[in-house]
C-alpha positions, 0 to 999 in steps of 0.5 A: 385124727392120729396122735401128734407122735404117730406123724412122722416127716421123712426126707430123702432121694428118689431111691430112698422113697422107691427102694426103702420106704415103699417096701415098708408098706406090709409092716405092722408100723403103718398101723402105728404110724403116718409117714410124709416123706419129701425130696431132698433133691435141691437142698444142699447139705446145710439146709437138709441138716437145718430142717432137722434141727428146725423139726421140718424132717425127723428122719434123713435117708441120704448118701450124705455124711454128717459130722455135725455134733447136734446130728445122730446118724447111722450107717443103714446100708452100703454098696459094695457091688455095682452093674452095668444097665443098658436097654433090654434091646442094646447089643452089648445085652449079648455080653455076659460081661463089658470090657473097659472098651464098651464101658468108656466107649459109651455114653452114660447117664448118671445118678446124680446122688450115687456117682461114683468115679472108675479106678483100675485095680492096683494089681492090673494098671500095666495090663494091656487093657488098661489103655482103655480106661479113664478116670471118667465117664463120657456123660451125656445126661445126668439127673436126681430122678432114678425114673428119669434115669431108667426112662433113658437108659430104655430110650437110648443106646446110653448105658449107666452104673448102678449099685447091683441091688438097686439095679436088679430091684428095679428090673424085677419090679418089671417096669422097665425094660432093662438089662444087666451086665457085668463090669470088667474084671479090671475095675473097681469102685468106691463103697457109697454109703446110705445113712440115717441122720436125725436131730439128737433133741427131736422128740420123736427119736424113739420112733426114728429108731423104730422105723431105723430098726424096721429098714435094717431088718427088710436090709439084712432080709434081702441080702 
């Protein structure tokens, strides 16, 4: 059996888990540690804050931010650029790029942990364009799952807004069939940051730290 200190709990979203931890698998740390990793899906803040405090989790990995004074947390990645995803088969794939008409025209699905709100670029709200835009989406599904997500978009007409790299990660994996196409010019969206939080008394914050350590290099590695 593994030492006490080699088990380390780690509780996040779907992406999390699919983007981060799993691409963690042919680093030497899984010679040093065993990793339990759970869903954050269905506890609100306090409660994901109280099981780090409670040593039900040691490592947090969520778009969440934290102000509480007990909580350490870092910044481990942000999103800057965002895509639009549809079917490999839908007709807007003949696009090179959506215009505000195809983006609030068509329905969308949603990540639920990274929805962001569409705002028009300061220095185009009086282009002739702008008549198309609104301050939402037309949503007609909305889930915690990434799988779930995707699963839609390639089974309907709907469309969904990604950060670029999660969106291209999944494409490239080949397990769906997914196209990407570039947002209109005229838009622009919030950065949606991704933080790692644990409780300042934890035991085991030295190896919180190491595994921190080792999801920025893999970060910075595929930037």
């Amino acid at each position: 059996r593994l030492a006490p200190w080699c088990e380390m709990k780690i509780m996040g979203e779907d992406v999390s888990e699919q983007y981060y931890i799993s691409q963690l698998f042919d680093m030497e740390m899984f010679e040093r540690f065993r990793l339990y990793y759970t869903s954050a899906v269905g506890k609100d803040h306090s409660r994901r804050i109280n099981d780090l405090k409670s040593g039900k989790c040691d490592l947090l990995i969520t778009s969440d931010y934290c102000s509480d004074p007990d909580i350490e947390q870092i910044v481990l990645d942000q999103y800057r650029c965002y895509t639009a995803v549809c079917h490999d088969q839908n007709p807007l794939c003949e696009l090179q790029q959506l215009t505000l008409a195809n983006l609030f025209t068509s329905r969308h699905a949603v990540y639920h942990p990274y929805a962001i709100t569409p705002r028009l670029k300061k220095d185009i709200i009086n282009n002739e364009n702008a008549s198309f835009f609104n301050n939402q989406f037309s949503i007609g599904y909305n889930t915690d799952s990434i799988n779930g997500l995707l699963s839609i978009i390639e089974n309907s007409s709907m469309i969904t807004v990604l950060p670029e790299k999660i969106a291209r990660f999944f494409k490239n994996q080949g397990r769906y069939r997914i196209a990407l196409i570039n947002l209109p010019d005229t838009i622009e969206f919030e950065i949606i940051k991704v933080y790692a939080s644990w409780y300042r008394s934890n035991p085991q914050r030295d190896q919180n730290r190491d595994v921190i350590a080792m999801l920025q290099t893999l970060i910075n590695y595929r930037k």
